[in-house]
Backbone atoms as SQL, in Angstrom:
CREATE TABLE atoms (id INTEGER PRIMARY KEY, chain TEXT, resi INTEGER, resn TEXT, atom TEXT, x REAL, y REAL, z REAL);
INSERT INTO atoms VALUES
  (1, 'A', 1, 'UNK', 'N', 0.841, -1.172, 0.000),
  (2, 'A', 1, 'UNK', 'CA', 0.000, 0.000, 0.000),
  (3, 'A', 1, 'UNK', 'C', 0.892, 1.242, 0.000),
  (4, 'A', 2, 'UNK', 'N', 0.412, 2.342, -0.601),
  (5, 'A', 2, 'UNK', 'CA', 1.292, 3.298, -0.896),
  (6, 'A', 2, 'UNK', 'C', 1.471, 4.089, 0.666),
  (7, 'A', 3, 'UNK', 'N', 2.316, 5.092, 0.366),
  (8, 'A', 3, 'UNK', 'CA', 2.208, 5.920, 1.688),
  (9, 'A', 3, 'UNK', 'C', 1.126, 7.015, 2.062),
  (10, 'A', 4, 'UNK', 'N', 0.487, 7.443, 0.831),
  (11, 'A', 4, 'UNK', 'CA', -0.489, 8.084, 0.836),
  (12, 'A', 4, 'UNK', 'C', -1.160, 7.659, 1.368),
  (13, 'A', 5, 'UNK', 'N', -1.832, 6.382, 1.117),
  (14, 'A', 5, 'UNK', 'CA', -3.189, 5.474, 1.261),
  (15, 'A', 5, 'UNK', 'C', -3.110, 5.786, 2.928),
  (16, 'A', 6, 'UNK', 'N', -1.841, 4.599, 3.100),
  (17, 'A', 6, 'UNK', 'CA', -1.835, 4.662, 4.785),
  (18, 'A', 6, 'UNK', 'C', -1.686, 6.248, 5.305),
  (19, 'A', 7, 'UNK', 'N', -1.282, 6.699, 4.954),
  (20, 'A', 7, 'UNK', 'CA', -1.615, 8.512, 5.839),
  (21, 'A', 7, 'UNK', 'C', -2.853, 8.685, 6.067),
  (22, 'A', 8, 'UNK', 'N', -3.636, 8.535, 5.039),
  (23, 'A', 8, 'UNK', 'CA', -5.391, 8.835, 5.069),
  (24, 'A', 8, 'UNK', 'C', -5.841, 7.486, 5.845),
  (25, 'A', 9, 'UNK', 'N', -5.273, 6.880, 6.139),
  (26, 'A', 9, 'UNK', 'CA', -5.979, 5.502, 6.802),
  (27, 'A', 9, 'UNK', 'C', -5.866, 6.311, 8.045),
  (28, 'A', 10, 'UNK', 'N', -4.746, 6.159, 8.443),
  (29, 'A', 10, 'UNK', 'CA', -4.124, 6.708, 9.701),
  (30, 'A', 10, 'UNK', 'C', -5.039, 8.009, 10.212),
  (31, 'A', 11, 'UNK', 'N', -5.109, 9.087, 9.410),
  (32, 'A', 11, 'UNK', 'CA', -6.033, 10.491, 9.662),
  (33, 'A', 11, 'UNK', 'C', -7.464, 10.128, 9.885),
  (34, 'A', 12, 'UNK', 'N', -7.620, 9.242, 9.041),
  (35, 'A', 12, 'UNK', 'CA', -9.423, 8.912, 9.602),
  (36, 'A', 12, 'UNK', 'C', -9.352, 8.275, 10.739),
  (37, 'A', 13, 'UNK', 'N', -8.627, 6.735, 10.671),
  (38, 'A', 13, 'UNK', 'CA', -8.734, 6.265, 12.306),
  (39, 'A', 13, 'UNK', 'C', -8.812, 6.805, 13.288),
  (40, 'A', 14, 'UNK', 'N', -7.382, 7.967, 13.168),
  (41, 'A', 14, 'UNK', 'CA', -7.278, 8.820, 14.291),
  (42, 'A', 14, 'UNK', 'C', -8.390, 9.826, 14.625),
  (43, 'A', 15, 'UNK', 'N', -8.838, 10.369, 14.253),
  (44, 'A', 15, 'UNK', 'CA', -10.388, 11.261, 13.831),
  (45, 'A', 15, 'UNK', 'C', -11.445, 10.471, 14.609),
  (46, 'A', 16, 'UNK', 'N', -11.437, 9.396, 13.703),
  (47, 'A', 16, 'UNK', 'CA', -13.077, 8.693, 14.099),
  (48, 'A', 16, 'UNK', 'C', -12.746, 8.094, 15.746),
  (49, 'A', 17, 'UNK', 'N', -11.388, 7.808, 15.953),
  (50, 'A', 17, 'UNK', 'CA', -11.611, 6.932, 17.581),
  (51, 'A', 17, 'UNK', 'C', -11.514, 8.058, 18.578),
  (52, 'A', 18, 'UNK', 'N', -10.448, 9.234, 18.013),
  (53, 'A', 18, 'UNK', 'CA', -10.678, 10.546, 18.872),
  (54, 'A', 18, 'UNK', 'C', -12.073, 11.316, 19.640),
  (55, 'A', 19, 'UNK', 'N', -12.808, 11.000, 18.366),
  (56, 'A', 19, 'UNK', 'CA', -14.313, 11.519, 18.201),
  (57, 'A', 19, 'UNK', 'C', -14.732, 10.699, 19.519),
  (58, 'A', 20, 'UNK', 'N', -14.426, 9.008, 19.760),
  (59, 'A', 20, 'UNK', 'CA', -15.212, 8.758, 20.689),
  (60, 'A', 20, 'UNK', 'C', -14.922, 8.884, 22.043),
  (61, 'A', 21, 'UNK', 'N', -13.670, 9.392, 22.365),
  (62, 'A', 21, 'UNK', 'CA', -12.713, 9.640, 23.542),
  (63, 'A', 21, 'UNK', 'C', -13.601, 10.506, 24.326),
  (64, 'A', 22, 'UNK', 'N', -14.048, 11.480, 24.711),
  (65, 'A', 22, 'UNK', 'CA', -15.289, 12.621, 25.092),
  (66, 'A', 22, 'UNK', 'C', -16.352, 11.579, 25.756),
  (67, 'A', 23, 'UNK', 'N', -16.839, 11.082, 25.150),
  (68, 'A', 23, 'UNK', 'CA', -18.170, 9.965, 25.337),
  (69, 'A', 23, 'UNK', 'C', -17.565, 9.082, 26.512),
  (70, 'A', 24, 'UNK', 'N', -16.750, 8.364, 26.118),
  (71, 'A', 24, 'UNK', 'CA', -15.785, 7.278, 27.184),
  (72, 'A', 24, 'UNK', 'C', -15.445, 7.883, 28.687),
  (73, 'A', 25, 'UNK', 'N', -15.341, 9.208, 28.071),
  (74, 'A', 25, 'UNK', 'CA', -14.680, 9.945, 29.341),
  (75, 'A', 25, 'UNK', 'C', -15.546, 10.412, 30.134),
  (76, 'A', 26, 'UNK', 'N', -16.790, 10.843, 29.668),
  (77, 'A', 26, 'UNK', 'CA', -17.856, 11.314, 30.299),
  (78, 'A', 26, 'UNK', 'C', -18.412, 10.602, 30.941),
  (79, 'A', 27, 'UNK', 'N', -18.543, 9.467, 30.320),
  (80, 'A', 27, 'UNK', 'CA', -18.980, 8.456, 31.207),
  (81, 'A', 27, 'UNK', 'C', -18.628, 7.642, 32.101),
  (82, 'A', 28, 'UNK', 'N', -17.372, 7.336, 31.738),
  (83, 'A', 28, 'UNK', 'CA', -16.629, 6.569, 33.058),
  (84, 'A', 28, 'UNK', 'C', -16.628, 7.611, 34.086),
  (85, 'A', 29, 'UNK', 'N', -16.627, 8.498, 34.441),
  (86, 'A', 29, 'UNK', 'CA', -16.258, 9.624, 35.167),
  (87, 'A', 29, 'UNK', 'C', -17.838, 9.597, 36.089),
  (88, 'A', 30, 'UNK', 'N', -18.936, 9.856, 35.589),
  (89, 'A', 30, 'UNK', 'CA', -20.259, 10.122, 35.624),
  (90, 'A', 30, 'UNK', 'C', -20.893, 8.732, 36.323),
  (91, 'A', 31, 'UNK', 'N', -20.417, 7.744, 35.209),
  (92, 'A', 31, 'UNK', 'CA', -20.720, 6.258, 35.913),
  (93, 'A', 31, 'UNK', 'C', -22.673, 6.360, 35.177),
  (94, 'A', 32, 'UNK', 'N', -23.059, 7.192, 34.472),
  (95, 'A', 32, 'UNK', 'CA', -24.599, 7.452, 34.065),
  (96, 'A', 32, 'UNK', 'C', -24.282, 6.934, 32.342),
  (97, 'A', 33, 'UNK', 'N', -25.260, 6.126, 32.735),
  (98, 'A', 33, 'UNK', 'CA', -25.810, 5.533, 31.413),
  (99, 'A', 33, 'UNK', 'C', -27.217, 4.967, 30.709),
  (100, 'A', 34, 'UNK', 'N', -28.025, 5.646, 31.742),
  (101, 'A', 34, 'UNK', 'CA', -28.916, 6.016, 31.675),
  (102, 'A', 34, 'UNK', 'C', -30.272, 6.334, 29.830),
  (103, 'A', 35, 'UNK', 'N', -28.862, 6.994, 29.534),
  (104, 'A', 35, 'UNK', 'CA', -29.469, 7.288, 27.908),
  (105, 'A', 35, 'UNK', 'C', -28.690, 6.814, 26.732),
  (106, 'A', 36, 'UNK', 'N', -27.905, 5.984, 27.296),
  (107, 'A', 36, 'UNK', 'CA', -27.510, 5.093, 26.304),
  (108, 'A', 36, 'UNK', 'C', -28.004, 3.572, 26.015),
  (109, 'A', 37, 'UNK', 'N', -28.240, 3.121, 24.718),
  (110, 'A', 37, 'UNK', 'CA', -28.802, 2.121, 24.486),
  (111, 'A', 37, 'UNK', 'C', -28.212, 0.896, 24.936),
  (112, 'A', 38, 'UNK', 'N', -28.646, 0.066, 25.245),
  (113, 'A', 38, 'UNK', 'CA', -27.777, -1.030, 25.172),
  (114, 'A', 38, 'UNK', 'C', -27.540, -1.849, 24.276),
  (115, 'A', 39, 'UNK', 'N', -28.701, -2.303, 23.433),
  (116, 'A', 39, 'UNK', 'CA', -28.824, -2.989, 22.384),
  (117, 'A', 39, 'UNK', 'C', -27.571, -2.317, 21.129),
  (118, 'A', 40, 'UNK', 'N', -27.718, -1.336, 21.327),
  (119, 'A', 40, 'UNK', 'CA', -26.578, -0.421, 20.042),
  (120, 'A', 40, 'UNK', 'C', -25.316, -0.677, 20.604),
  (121, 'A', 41, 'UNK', 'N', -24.983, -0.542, 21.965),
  (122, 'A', 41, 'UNK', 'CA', -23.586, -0.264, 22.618),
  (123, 'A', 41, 'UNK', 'C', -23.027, -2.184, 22.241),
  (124, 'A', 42, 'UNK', 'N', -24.266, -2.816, 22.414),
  (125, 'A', 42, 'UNK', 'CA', -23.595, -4.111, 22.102),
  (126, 'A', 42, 'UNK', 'C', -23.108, -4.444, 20.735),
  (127, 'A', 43, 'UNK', 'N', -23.838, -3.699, 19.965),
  (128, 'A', 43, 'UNK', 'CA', -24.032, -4.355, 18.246),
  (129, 'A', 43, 'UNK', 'C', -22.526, -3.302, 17.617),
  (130, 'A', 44, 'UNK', 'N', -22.807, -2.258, 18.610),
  (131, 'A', 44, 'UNK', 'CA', -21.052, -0.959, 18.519),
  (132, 'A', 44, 'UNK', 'C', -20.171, -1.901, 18.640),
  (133, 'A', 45, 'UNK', 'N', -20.186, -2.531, 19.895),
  (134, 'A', 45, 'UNK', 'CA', -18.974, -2.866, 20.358),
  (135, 'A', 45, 'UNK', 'C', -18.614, -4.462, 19.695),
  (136, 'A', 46, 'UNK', 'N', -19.557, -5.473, 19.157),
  (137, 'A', 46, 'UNK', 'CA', -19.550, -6.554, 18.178),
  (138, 'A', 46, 'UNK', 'C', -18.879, -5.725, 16.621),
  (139, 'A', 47, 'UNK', 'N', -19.657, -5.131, 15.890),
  (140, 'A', 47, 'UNK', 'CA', -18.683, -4.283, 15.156),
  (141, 'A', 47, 'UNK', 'C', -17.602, -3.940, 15.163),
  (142, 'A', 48, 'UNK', 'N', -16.855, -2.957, 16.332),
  (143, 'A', 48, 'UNK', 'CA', -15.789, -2.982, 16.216),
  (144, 'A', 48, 'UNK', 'C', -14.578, -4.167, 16.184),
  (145, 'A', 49, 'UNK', 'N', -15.588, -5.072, 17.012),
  (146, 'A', 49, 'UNK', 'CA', -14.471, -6.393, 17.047),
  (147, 'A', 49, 'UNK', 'C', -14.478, -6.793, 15.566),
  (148, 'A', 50, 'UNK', 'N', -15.130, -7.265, 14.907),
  (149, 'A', 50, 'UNK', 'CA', -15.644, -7.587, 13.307),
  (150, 'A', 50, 'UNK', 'C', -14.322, -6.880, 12.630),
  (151, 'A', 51, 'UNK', 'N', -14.489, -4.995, 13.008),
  (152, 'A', 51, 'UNK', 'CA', -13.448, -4.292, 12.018),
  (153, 'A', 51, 'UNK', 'C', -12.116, -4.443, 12.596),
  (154, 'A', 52, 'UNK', 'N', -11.727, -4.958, 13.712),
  (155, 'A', 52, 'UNK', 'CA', -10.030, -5.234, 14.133),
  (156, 'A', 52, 'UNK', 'C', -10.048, -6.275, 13.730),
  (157, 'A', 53, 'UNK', 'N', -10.770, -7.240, 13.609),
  (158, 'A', 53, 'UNK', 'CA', -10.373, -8.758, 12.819),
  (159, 'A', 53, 'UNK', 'C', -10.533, -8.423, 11.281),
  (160, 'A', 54, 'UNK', 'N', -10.742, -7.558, 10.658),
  (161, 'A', 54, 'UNK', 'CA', -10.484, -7.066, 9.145),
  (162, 'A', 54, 'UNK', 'C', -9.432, -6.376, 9.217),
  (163, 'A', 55, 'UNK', 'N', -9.455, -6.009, 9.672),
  (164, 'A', 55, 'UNK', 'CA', -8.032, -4.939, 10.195),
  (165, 'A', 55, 'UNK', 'C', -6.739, -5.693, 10.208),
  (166, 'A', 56, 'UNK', 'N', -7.133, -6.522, 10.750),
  (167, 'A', 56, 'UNK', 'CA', -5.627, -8.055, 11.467),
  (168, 'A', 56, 'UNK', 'C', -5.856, -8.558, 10.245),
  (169, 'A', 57, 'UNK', 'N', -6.499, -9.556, 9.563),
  (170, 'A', 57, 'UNK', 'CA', -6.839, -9.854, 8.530),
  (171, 'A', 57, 'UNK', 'C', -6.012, -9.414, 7.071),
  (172, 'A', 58, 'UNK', 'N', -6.230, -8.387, 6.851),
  (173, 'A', 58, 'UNK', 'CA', -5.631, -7.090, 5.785),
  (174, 'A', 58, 'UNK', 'C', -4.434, -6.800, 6.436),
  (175, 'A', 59, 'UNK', 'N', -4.055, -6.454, 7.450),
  (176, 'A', 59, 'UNK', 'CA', -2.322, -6.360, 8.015),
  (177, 'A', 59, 'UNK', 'C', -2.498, -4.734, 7.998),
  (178, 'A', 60, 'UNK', 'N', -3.694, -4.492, 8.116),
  (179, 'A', 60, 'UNK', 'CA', -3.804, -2.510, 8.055),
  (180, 'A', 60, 'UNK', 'C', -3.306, -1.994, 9.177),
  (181, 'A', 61, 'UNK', 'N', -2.301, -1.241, 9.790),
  (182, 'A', 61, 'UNK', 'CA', -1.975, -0.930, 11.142),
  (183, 'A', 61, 'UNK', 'C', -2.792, 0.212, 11.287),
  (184, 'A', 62, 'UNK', 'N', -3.749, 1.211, 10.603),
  (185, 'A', 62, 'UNK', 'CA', -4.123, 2.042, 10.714),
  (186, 'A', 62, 'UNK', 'C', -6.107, 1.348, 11.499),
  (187, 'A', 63, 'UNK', 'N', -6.042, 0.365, 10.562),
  (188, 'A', 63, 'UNK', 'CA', -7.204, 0.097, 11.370),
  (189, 'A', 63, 'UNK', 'C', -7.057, -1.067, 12.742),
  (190, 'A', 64, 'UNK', 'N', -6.086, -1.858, 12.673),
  (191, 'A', 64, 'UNK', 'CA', -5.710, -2.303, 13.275),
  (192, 'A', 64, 'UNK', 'C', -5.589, -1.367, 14.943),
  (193, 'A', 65, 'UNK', 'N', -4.508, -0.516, 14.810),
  (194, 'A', 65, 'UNK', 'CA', -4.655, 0.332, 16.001),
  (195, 'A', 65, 'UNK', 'C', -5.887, 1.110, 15.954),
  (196, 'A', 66, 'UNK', 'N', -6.313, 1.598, 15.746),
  (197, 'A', 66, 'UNK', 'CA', -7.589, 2.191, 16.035),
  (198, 'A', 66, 'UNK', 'C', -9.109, 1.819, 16.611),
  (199, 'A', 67, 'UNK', 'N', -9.037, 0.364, 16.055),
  (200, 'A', 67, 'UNK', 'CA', -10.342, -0.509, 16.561),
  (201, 'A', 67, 'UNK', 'C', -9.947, -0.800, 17.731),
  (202, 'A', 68, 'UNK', 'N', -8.491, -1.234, 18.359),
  (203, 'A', 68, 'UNK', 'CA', -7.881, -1.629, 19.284),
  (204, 'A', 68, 'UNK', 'C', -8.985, -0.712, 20.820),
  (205, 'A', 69, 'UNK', 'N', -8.183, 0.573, 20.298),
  (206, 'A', 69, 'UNK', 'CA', -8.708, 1.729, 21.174),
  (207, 'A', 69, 'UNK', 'C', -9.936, 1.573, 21.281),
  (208, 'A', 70, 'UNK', 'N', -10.901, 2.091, 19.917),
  (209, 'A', 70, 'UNK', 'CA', -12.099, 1.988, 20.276),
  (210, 'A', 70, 'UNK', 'C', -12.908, 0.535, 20.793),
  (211, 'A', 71, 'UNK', 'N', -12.486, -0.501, 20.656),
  (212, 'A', 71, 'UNK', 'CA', -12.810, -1.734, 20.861),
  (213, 'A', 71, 'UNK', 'C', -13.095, -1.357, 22.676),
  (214, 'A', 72, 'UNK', 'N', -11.517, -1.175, 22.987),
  (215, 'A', 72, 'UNK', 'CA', -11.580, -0.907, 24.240),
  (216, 'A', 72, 'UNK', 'C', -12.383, 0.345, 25.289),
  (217, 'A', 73, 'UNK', 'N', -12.924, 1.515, 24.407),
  (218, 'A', 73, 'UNK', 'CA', -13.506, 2.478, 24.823),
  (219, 'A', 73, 'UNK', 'C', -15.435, 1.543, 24.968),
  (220, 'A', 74, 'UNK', 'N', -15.081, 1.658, 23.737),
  (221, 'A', 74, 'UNK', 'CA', -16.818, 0.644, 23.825),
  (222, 'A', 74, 'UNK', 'C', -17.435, -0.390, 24.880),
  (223, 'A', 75, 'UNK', 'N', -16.420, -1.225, 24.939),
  (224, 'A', 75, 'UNK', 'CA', -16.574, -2.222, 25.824),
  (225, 'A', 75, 'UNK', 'C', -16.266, -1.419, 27.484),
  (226, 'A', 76, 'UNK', 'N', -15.702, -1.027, 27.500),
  (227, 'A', 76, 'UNK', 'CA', -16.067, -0.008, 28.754),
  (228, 'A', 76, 'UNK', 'C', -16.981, 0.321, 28.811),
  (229, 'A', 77, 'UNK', 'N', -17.624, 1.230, 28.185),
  (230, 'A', 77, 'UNK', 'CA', -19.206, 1.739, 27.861),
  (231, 'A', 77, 'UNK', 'C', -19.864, 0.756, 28.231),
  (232, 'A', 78, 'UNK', 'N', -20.100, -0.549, 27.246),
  (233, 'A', 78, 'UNK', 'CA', -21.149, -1.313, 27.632),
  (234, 'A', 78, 'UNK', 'C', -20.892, -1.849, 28.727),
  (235, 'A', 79, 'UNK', 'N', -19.930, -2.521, 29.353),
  (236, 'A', 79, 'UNK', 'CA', -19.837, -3.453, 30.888),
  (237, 'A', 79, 'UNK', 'C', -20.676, -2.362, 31.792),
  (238, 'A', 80, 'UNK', 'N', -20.506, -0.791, 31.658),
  (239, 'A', 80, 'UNK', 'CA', -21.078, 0.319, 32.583),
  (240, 'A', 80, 'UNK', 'C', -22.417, 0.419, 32.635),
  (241, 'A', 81, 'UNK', 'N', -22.419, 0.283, 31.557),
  (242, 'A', 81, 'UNK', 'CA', -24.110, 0.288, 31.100),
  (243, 'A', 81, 'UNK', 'C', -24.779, -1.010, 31.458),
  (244, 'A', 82, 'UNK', 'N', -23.930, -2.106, 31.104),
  (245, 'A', 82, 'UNK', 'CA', -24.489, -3.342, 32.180),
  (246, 'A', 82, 'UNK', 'C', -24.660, -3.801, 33.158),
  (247, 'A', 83, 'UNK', 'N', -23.552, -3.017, 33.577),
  (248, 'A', 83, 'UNK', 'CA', -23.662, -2.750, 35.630),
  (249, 'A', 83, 'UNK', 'C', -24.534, -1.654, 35.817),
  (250, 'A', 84, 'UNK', 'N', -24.824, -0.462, 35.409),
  (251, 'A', 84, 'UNK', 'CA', -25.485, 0.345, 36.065),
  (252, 'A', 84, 'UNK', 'C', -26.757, 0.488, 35.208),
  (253, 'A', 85, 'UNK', 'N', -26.761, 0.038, 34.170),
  (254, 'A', 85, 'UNK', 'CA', -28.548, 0.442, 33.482),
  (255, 'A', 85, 'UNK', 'C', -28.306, 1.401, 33.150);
């Protein structure tokens, strides 16, 4: 893959898992989850696993690290949301 490609891989990953850093934080902090779905936070957090095993799969380090993170932000989310409703 060229170097271009992976730069723009890299800029979106970084973007889109940044984006969810705020959310993660608010909530672990807050411990309220209240208005978050669960049904979505599960089918989020099944997804992301799906896109790091495409990620691993393809040998992409751009998605590779990035699902990593968000894999791990999500699944925080939901265990919270499963302990607290």
């Amino acid at each position: 893959m060229s170097l271009a490609v992976e730069l723009v891989g890299f800029a979106a990953a970084t973007l889109t898992t940044l984006s969810f850093v705020p959310q993660a934080i608010k909530t672990w902090r807050s411990r309220d989850t209240r208005a978050l779905s669960l049904s979505m936070y599960a089918a989020f957090t099944v997804g992301v696993g799906c896109w790091l095993a495409y990620g691993l799969l393809l040998g992409s380090w751009p998605m590779i690290l990035s699902n990593i993170v968000t894999l791990t932000l999500a699944a925080m989310i939901l265990v919270l949301k499963i302990r607290h409703g």
